[in-house]
Backbone bond lengths (Angstrom), bond angles and torsions (degrees), N, CA, C in turn:
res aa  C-N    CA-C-N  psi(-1)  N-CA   C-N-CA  omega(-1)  CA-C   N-CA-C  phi
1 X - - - 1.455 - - 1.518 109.72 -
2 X 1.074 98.08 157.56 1.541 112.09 -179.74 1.874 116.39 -45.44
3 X 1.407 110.07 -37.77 1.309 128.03 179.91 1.254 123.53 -60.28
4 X 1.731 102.96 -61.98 1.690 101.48 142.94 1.423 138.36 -14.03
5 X 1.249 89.20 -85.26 1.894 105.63 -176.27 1.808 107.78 -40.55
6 X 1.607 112.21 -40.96 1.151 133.30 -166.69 2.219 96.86 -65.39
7 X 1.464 95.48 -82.98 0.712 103.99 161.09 1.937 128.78 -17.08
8 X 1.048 119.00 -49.34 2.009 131.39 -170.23 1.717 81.54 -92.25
9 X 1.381 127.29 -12.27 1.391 100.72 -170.26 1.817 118.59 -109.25
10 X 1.615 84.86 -37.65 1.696 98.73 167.45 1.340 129.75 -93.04
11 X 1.419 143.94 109.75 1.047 165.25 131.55 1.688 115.02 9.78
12 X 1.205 129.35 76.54 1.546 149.18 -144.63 1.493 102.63 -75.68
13 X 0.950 139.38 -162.55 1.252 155.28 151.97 1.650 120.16 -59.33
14 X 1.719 118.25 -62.95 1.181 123.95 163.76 1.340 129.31 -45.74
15 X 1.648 106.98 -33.30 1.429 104.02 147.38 1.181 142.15 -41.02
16 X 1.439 107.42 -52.69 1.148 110.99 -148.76 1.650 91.77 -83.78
17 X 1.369 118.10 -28.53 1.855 114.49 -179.65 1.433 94.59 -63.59
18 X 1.481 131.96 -29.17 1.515 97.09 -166.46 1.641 119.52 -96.79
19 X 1.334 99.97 14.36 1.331 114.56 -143.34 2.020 91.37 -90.03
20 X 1.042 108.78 167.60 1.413 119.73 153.41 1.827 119.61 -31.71
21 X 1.266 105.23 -58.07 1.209 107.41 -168.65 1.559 114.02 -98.96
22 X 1.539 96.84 -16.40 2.009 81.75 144.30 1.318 127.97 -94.49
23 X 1.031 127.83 -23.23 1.258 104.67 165.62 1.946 114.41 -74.48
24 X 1.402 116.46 22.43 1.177 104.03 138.97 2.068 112.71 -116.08
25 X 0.886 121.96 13.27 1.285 126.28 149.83 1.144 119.59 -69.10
26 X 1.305 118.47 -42.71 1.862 129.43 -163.45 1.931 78.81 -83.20
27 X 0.730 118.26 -66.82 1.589 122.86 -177.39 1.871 113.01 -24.60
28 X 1.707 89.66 -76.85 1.564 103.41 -166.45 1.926 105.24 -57.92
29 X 1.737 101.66 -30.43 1.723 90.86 -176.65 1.489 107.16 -74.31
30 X 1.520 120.50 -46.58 1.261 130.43 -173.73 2.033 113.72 -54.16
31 X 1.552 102.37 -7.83 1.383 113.37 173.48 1.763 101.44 -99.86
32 X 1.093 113.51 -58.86 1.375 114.14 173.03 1.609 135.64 -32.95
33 X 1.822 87.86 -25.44 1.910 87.51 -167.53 1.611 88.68 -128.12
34 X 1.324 119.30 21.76 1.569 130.82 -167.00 1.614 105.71 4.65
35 X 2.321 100.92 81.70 1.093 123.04 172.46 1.206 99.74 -125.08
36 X 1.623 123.98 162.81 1.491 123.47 162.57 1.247 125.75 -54.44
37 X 1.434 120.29 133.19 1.514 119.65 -179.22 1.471 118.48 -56.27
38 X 1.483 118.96 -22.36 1.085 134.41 -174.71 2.098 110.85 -77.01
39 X 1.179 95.46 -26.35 1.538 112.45 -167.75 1.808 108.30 -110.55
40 X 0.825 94.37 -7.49 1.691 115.81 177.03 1.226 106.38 -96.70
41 X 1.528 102.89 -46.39 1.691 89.57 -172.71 1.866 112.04 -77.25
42 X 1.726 104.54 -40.08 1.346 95.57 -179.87 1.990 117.39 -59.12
43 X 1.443 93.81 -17.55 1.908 87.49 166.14 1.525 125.71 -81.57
44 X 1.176 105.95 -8.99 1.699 131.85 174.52 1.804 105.37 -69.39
45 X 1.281 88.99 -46.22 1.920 102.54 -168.79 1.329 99.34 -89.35
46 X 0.972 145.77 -3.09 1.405 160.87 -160.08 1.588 100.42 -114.53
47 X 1.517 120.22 -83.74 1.563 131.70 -159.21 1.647 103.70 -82.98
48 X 1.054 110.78 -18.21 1.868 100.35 -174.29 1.596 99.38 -81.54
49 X 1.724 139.66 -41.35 1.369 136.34 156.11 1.416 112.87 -33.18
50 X 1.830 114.72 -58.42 1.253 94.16 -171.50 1.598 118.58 -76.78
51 X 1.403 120.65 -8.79 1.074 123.57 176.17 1.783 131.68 -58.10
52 X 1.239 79.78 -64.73 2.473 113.34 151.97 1.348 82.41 -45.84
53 X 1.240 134.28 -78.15 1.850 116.21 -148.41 1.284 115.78 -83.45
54 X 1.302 122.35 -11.13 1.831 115.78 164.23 2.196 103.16 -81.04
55 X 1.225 85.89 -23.26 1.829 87.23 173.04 1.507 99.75 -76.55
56 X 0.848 142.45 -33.27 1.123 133.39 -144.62 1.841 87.75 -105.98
57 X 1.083 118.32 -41.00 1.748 131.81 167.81 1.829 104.05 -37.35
58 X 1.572 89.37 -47.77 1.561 100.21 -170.29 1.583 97.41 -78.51
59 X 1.111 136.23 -40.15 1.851 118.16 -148.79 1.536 69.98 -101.90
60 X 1.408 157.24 57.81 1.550 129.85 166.16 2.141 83.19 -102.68
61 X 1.179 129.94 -21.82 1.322 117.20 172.18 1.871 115.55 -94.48
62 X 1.344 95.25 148.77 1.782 83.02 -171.35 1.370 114.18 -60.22
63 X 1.318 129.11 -28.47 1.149 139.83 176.15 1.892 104.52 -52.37
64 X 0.789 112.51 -46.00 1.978 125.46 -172.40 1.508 78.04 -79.16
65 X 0.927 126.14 -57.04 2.154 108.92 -148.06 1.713 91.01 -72.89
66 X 1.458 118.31 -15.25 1.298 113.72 -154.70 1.273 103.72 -81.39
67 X 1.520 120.10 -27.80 1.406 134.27 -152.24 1.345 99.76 -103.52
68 X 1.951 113.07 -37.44 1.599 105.56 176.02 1.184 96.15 -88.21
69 X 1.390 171.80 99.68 1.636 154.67 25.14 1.126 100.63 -55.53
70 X 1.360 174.12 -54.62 1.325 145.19 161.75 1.027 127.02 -13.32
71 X 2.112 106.21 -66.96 1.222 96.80 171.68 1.532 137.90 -76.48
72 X 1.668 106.20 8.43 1.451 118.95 172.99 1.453 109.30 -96.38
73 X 0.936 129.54 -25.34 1.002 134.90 147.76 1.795 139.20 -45.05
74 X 1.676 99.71 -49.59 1.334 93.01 -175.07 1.775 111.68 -98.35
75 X 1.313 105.56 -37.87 1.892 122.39 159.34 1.034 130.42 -59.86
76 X 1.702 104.72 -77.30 1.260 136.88 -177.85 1.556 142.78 -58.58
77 X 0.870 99.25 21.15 1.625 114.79 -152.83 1.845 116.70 -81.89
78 X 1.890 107.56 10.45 1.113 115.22 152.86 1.633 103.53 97.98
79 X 1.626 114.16 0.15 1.065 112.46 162.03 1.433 129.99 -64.55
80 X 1.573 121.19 -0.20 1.345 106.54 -177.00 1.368 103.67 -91.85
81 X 1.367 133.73 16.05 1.518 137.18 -178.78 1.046 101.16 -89.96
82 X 1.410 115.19 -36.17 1.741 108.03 -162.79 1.387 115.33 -91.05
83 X 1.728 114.02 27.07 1.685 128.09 167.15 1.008 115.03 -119.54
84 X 1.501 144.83 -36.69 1.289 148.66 -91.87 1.688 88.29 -63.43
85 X 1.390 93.27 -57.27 1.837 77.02 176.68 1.666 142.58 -25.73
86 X 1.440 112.91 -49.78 0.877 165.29 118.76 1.981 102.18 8.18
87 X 1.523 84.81 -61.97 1.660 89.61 -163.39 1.333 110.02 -91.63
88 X 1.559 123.21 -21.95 1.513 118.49 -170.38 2.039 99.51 -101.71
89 X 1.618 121.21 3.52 1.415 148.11 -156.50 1.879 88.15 -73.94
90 X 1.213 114.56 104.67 1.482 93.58 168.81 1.748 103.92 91.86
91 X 1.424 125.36 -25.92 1.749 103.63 -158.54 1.763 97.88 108.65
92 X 1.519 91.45 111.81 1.547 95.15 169.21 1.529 127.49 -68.13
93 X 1.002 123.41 113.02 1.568 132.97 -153.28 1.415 104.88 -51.15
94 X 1.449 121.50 143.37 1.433 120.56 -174.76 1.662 117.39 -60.27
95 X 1.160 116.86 -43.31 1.554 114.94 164.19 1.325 109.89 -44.28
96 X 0.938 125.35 -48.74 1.761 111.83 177.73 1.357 127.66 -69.71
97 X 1.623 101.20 -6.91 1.344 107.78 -177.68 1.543 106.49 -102.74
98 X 1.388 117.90 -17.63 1.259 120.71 -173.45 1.690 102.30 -95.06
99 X 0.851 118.04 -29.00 1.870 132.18 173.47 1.975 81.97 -49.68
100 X 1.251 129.44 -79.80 1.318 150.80 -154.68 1.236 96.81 -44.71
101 X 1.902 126.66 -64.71 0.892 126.38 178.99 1.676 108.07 -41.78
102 X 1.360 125.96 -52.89 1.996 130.71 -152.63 1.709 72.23 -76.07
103 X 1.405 132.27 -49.97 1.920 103.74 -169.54 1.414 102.48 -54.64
104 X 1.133 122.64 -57.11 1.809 126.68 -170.00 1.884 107.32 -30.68
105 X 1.661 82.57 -66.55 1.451 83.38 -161.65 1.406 115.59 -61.10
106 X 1.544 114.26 -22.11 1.323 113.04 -167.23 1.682 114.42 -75.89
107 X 1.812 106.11 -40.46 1.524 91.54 -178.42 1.574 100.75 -96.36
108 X 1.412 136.37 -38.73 1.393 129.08 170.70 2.080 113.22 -36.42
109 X 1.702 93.93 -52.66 2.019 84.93 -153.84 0.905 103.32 61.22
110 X 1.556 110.83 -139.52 1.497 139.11 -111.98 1.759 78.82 -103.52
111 X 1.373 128.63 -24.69 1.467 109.35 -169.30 1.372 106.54 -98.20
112 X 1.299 153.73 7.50 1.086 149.70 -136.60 1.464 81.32 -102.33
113 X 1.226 147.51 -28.52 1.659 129.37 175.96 1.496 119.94 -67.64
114 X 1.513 94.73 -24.18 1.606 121.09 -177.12 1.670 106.07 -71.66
115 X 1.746 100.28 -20.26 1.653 110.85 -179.26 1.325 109.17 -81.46
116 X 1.691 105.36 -61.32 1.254 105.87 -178.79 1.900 126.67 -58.48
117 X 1.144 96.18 -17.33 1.439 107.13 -160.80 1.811 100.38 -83.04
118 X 1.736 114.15 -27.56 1.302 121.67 -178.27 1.362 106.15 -85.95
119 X 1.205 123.34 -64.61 1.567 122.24 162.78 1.565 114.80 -29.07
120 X 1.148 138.11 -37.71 1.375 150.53 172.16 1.203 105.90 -63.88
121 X 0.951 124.69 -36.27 1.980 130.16 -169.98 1.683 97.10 -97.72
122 X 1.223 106.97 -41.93 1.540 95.34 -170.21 1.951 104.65 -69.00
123 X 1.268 88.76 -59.40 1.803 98.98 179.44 1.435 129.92 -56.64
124 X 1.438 108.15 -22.03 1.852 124.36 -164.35 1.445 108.84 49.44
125 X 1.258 129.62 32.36 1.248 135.72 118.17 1.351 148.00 -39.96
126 X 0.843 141.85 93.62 1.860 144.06 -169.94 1.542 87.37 -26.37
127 X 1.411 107.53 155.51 1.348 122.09 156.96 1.812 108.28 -79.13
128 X 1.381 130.58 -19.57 1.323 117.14 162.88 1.525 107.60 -58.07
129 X 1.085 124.54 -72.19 1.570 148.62 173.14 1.997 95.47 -21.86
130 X 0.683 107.06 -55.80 1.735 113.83 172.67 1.031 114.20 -65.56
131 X 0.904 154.75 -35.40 1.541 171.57 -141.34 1.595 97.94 -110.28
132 X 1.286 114.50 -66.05 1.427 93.52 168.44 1.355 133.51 -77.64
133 X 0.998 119.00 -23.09 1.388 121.92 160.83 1.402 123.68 -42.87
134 X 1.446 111.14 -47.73 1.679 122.87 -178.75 1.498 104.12 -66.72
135 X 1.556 116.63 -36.58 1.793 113.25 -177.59 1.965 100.84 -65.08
136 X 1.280 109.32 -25.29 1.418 92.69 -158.09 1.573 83.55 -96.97
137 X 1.266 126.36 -23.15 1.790 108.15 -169.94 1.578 100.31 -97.23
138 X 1.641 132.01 16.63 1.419 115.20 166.60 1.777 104.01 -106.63
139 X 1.174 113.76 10.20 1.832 107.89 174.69 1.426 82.16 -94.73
140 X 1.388 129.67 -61.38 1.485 145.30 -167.79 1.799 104.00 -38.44
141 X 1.657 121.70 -49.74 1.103 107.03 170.92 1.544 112.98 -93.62
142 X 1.462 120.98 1.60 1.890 102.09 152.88 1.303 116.47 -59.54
143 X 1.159 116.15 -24.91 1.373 105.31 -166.12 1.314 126.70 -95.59
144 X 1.368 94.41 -12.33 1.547 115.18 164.12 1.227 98.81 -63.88
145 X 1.261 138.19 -55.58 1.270 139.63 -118.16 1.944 84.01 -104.29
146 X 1.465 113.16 -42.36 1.201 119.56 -179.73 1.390 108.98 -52.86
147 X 1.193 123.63 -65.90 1.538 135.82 -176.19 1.825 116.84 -42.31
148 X 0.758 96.25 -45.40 1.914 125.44 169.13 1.377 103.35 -74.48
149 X 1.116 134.39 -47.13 1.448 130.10 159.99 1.465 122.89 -28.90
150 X 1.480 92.60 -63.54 1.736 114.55 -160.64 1.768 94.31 -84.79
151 X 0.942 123.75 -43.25 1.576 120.66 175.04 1.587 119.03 -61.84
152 X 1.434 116.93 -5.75 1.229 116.50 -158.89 1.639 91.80 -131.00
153 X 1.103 129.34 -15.21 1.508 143.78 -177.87 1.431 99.92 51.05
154 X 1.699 120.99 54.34 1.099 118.22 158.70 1.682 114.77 -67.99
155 X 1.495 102.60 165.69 1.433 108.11 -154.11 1.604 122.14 -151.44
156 X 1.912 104.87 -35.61 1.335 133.64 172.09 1.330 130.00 -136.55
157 X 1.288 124.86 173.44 1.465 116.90 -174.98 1.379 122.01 -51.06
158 X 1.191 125.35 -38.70 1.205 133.18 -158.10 1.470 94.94 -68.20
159 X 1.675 112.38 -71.74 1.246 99.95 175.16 1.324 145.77 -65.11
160 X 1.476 110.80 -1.63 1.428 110.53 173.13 1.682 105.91 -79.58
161 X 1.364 106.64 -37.05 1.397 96.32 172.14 1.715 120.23 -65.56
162 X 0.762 114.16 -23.74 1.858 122.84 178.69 1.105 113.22 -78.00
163 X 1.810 122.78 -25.11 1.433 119.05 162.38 1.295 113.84 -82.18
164 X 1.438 121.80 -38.54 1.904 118.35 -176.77 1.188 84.00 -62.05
165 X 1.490 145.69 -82.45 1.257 121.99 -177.43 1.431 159.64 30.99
166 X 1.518 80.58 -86.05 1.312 98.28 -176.22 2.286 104.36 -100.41
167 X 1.181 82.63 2.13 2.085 91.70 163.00 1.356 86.79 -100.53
168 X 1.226 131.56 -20.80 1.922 92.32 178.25 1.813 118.36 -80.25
169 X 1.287 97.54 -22.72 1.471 106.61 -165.53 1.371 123.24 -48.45
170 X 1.543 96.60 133.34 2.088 95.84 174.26 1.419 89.22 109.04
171 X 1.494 131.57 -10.60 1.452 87.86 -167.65 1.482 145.27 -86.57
172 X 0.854 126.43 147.58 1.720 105.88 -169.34 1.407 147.49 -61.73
173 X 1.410 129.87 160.93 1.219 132.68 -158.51 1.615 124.55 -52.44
174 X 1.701 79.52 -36.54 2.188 95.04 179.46 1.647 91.34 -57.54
175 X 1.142 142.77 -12.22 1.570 131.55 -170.76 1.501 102.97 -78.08
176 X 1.167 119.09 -29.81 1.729 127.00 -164.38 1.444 93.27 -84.38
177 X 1.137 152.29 3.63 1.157 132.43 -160.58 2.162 84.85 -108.83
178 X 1.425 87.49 -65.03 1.619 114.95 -179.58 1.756 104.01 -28.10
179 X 1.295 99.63 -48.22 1.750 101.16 -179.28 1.111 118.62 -83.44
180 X 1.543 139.60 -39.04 1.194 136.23 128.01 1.691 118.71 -7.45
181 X 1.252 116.38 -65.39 1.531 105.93 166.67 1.569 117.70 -58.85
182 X 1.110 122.08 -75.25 1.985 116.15 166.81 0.958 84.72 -10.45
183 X 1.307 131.84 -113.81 1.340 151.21 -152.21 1.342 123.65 -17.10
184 X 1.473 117.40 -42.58 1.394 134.92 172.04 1.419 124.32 -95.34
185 X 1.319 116.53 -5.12 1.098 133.98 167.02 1.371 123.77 -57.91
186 X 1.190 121.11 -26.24 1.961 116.51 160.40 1.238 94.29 -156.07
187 X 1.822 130.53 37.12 1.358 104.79 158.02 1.382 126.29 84.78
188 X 0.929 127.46 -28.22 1.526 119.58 174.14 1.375 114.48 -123.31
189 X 1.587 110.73 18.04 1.799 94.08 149.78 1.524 121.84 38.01
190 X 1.237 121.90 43.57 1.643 115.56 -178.77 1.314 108.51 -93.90
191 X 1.737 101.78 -87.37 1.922 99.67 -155.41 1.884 105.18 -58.33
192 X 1.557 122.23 -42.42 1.364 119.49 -177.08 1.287 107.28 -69.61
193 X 1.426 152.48 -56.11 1.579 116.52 156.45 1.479 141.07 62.24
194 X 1.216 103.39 -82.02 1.595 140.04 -176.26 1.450 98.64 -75.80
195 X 1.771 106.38 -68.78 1.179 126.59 -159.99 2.138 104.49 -57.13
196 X 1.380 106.41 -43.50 1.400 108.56 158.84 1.172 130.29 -15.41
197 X 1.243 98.14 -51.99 1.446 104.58 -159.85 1.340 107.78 -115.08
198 X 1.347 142.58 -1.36 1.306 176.50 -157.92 2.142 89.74 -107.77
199 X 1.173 105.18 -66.30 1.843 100.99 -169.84 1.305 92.22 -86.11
200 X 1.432 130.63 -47.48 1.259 97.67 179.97 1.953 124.09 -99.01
201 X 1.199 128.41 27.63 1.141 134.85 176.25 1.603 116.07 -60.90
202 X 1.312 115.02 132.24 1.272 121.65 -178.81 1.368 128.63 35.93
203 X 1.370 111.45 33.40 1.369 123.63 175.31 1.333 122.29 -80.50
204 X 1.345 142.34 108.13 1.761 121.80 172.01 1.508 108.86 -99.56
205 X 1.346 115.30 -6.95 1.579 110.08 -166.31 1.683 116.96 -66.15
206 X 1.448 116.68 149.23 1.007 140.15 -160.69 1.523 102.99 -117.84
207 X 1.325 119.24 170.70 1.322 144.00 -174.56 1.537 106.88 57.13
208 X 1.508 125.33 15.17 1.651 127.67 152.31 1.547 102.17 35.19
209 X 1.349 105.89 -148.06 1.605 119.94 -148.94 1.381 104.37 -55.78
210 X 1.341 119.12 -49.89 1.155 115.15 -158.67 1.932 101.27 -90.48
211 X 0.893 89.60 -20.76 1.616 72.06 173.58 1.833 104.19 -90.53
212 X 1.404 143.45 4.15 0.914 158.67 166.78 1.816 96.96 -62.25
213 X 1.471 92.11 -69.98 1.739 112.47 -159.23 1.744 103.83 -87.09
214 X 1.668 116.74 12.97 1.233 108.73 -174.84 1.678 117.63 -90.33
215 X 1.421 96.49 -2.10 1.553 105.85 162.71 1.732 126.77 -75.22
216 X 1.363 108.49 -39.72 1.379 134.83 167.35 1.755 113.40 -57.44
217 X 1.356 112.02 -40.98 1.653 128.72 -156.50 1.026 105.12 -99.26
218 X 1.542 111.31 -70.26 1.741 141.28 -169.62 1.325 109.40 74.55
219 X 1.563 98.49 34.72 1.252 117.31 140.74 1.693 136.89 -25.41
Protein backbone atom coordinates (compact mmCIF):
# COMPACT_ATOMS: atom_id res chain seq x y z
CA UNK A 1 0.00 0.00 0.00
CA UNK A 2 0.74 3.35 -0.55
CA UNK A 3 1.50 3.86 3.33
CA UNK A 4 4.16 1.43 3.28
CA UNK A 5 6.23 2.67 0.50
CA UNK A 6 5.66 6.15 2.32
CA UNK A 7 6.42 4.99 5.44
CA UNK A 8 10.35 2.92 4.21
CA UNK A 9 10.79 6.33 2.55
CA UNK A 10 10.07 9.18 5.06
CA UNK A 11 11.96 9.61 8.15
CA UNK A 12 9.12 9.56 11.14
CA UNK A 13 9.34 11.09 14.32
CA UNK A 14 11.04 8.00 16.17
CA UNK A 15 13.66 8.67 13.94
CA UNK A 16 14.33 11.62 14.38
CA UNK A 17 14.65 11.04 18.61
CA UNK A 18 17.11 8.42 17.91
CA UNK A 19 18.93 10.02 15.45
CA UNK A 20 22.09 12.23 15.83
CA UNK A 21 20.27 15.32 15.77
CA UNK A 22 17.87 14.41 18.38
CA UNK A 23 19.74 13.60 20.73
CA UNK A 24 20.92 17.10 20.20
CA UNK A 25 17.27 18.30 20.40
CA UNK A 26 16.63 16.19 23.60
CA UNK A 27 19.96 17.99 24.68
CA UNK A 28 19.51 21.74 23.56
CA UNK A 29 15.60 21.63 25.10
CA UNK A 30 16.61 19.71 28.24
CA UNK A 31 19.27 22.84 28.62
CA UNK A 32 16.71 25.41 27.82
CA UNK A 33 14.07 24.51 30.51
CA UNK A 34 17.09 23.20 32.88
CA UNK A 35 15.24 19.58 32.99
CA UNK A 36 16.85 16.11 32.87
CA UNK A 37 17.82 14.86 29.53
CA UNK A 38 16.38 11.71 30.51
CA UNK A 39 12.84 13.36 31.40
CA UNK A 40 12.92 15.75 28.54
CA UNK A 41 13.40 13.35 26.19
CA UNK A 42 10.51 10.97 27.33
CA UNK A 43 8.27 14.44 26.98
CA UNK A 44 9.83 14.87 23.47
CA UNK A 45 8.55 11.17 22.54
CA UNK A 46 5.38 11.87 24.09
CA UNK A 47 4.33 15.71 22.81
CA UNK A 48 5.89 15.80 19.23
CA UNK A 49 3.10 12.58 18.21
CA UNK A 50 0.51 14.48 19.74
CA UNK A 51 1.55 17.50 18.07
CA UNK A 52 1.90 15.70 14.13
CA UNK A 53 -1.61 14.20 15.05
CA UNK A 54 -3.67 17.34 16.04
CA UNK A 55 -1.81 18.72 12.62
CA UNK A 56 -2.69 16.10 10.89
CA UNK A 57 -6.53 16.41 12.71
CA UNK A 58 -6.24 19.90 11.19
CA UNK A 59 -5.03 19.30 7.33
CA UNK A 60 -7.67 16.03 7.21
CA UNK A 61 -10.12 19.01 5.48
CA UNK A 62 -8.77 20.71 2.30
CA UNK A 63 -9.29 23.89 3.80
CA UNK A 64 -6.68 22.81 7.02
CA UNK A 65 -4.08 21.04 4.51
CA UNK A 66 -4.51 24.26 2.47
CA UNK A 67 -3.48 26.65 5.17
CA UNK A 68 -0.71 24.14 6.65
CA UNK A 69 1.37 24.18 3.15
CA UNK A 70 1.12 27.84 3.12
CA UNK A 71 2.36 28.01 6.24
CA UNK A 72 5.11 25.43 5.20
CA UNK A 73 5.63 27.00 2.56
CA UNK A 74 6.01 30.58 3.46
CA UNK A 75 7.88 30.06 7.29
CA UNK A 76 8.28 26.67 7.69
CA UNK A 77 10.28 25.29 5.26
CA UNK A 78 12.49 23.07 7.71
CA UNK A 79 15.25 25.42 8.05
CA UNK A 80 15.29 25.39 11.74
CA UNK A 81 16.90 21.75 11.59
CA UNK A 82 19.74 22.77 9.78
CA UNK A 83 21.07 24.89 13.17
CA UNK A 84 19.84 23.30 16.08
CA UNK A 85 23.06 24.21 17.49
CA UNK A 86 22.64 27.40 16.47
CA UNK A 87 19.12 27.50 17.99
CA UNK A 88 19.47 26.24 21.64
CA UNK A 89 23.36 28.65 21.41
CA UNK A 90 22.76 31.40 23.96
CA UNK A 91 18.70 30.70 24.74
CA UNK A 92 16.28 29.95 22.04
CA UNK A 93 15.26 33.31 20.75
CA UNK A 94 11.80 34.51 21.77
CA UNK A 95 10.36 34.55 18.21
CA UNK A 96 10.79 30.98 18.05
CA UNK A 97 9.19 30.56 21.11
CA UNK A 98 6.29 32.71 20.37
CA UNK A 99 5.87 31.11 16.63
CA UNK A 100 5.43 27.65 19.02
CA UNK A 101 3.01 29.17 21.21
CA UNK A 102 0.45 30.41 17.60
CA UNK A 103 1.25 26.29 16.53
CA UNK A 104 -0.08 25.19 20.11
CA UNK A 105 -2.91 27.24 20.20
CA UNK A 106 -3.92 26.74 16.76
CA UNK A 107 -4.13 22.85 16.51
CA UNK A 108 -4.48 22.09 20.47
CA UNK A 109 -7.33 25.21 21.39
CA UNK A 110 -9.26 24.76 24.11
CA UNK A 111 -7.34 21.35 25.07
CA UNK A 112 -3.82 22.23 25.03
CA UNK A 113 -3.98 22.66 29.08
CA UNK A 114 -5.52 19.21 28.97
CA UNK A 115 -1.91 18.56 27.07
CA UNK A 116 0.20 20.19 29.25
CA UNK A 117 -1.45 19.11 32.35
CA UNK A 118 -1.16 15.12 31.08
CA UNK A 119 2.38 15.30 30.01
CA UNK A 120 3.00 16.78 33.57
CA UNK A 121 1.46 13.75 35.34
CA UNK A 122 2.94 11.29 33.10
CA UNK A 123 6.65 12.84 33.22
CA UNK A 124 6.64 14.59 36.92
CA UNK A 125 7.53 17.56 35.27
CA UNK A 126 5.85 20.95 36.28
CA UNK A 127 3.29 21.87 33.86
CA UNK A 128 5.49 25.24 33.42
CA UNK A 129 8.48 22.97 32.45
CA UNK A 130 6.01 21.42 29.70
CA UNK A 131 4.83 24.35 28.39
CA UNK A 132 8.01 25.31 27.27
CA UNK A 133 9.10 22.46 25.93
CA UNK A 134 5.91 22.10 23.63
CA UNK A 135 6.69 25.96 22.21
CA UNK A 136 10.17 24.81 21.27
CA UNK A 137 9.15 21.13 19.95
CA UNK A 138 6.02 22.54 17.71
CA UNK A 139 8.43 24.93 15.30
CA UNK A 140 10.85 21.74 15.61
CA UNK A 141 8.03 19.49 14.15
CA UNK A 142 7.06 22.25 11.33
CA UNK A 143 10.03 21.78 10.10
CA UNK A 144 10.05 18.36 10.00
CA UNK A 145 6.97 18.38 8.46
CA UNK A 146 8.31 21.26 6.02
CA UNK A 147 11.38 19.37 4.85
CA UNK A 148 9.24 16.19 3.97
CA UNK A 149 6.94 18.45 2.27
CA UNK A 150 9.37 19.87 -0.23
CA UNK A 151 11.14 16.41 -0.80
CA UNK A 152 7.96 14.73 -1.47
CA UNK A 153 6.39 17.67 -3.67
CA UNK A 154 3.37 17.50 -1.60
CA UNK A 155 0.75 19.86 -2.82
CA UNK A 156 -2.99 18.74 -1.55
CA UNK A 157 -4.92 17.23 1.11
CA UNK A 158 -4.64 13.90 0.33
CA UNK A 159 -1.08 13.97 0.38
CA UNK A 160 -0.41 15.95 3.25
CA UNK A 161 -2.40 13.59 5.10
CA UNK A 162 -0.38 10.45 3.72
CA UNK A 163 2.83 12.16 4.73
CA UNK A 164 1.77 13.15 8.57
CA UNK A 165 0.91 9.67 8.42
CA UNK A 166 3.33 7.93 7.65
CA UNK A 167 5.74 10.42 10.38
CA UNK A 168 3.43 9.15 12.93
CA UNK A 169 4.00 5.50 12.42
CA UNK A 170 5.48 2.92 15.00
CA UNK A 171 4.63 4.75 17.80
CA UNK A 172 4.43 3.18 21.03
CA UNK A 173 1.93 1.78 23.35
CA UNK A 174 2.93 4.10 26.57
CA UNK A 175 1.23 6.84 24.02
CA UNK A 176 -2.35 5.17 24.39
CA UNK A 177 -2.47 5.50 27.90
CA UNK A 178 -1.38 9.50 27.75
CA UNK A 179 -4.41 10.09 25.28
CA UNK A 180 -6.77 8.25 27.16
CA UNK A 181 -6.07 10.86 29.87
CA UNK A 182 -6.62 14.15 27.34
CA UNK A 183 -9.48 12.55 26.49
CA UNK A 184 -10.92 12.10 29.94
CA UNK A 185 -9.82 15.07 31.16
CA UNK A 186 -13.22 17.17 30.85
CA UNK A 187 -15.28 14.60 29.15
CA UNK A 188 -15.94 15.47 25.83
CA UNK A 189 -13.17 13.89 23.95
CA UNK A 190 -13.49 16.24 20.84
CA UNK A 191 -10.56 17.83 18.83
CA UNK A 192 -7.93 14.69 20.03
CA UNK A 193 -10.33 11.96 18.86
CA UNK A 194 -8.73 11.43 15.55
CA UNK A 195 -5.40 12.07 17.01
CA UNK A 196 -6.12 8.78 19.36
CA UNK A 197 -6.12 6.72 17.07
CA UNK A 198 -3.59 8.35 14.72
CA UNK A 199 -0.58 7.75 17.86
CA UNK A 200 -1.89 4.84 18.78
CA UNK A 201 -3.07 3.06 15.42
CA UNK A 202 -1.76 -0.24 14.51
CA UNK A 203 0.95 -0.30 16.83
CA UNK A 204 2.06 -3.76 18.61
CA UNK A 205 5.55 -2.69 19.66
CA UNK A 206 6.77 -3.23 23.06
CA UNK A 207 9.52 -1.95 25.31
CA UNK A 208 7.87 1.91 24.84
CA UNK A 209 9.88 4.92 25.92
CA UNK A 210 12.65 3.59 27.23
CA UNK A 211 13.38 1.10 24.90
CA UNK A 212 12.64 3.95 22.21
CA UNK A 213 15.27 6.37 24.05
CA UNK A 214 17.66 3.37 24.96
CA UNK A 215 19.84 4.23 22.06
CA UNK A 216 20.21 7.94 23.16
CA UNK A 217 20.67 6.85 27.17
CA UNK A 218 21.89 3.19 27.15
CA UNK A 219 19.44 2.74 29.26
Amino acid sequence: SINIKLTIRMAGLLDLLNSPMGKQLISGVAGQTNQPENKTADVLSMAMPLILGAMKKNASSPEGAAGLINALSSKHNGSILDNLGGLFNGGVDDNVMQDGAGILGHVFGGKQANVENALSQKSGLDAGSIAQILKIAAPIVMGMIGKQTAQSNVSDSSGMNALLGSMLGGQPQENQSLITTLLDADGDGSILDDVAGMVMGGSKKKGGLAGLLGGLFGK
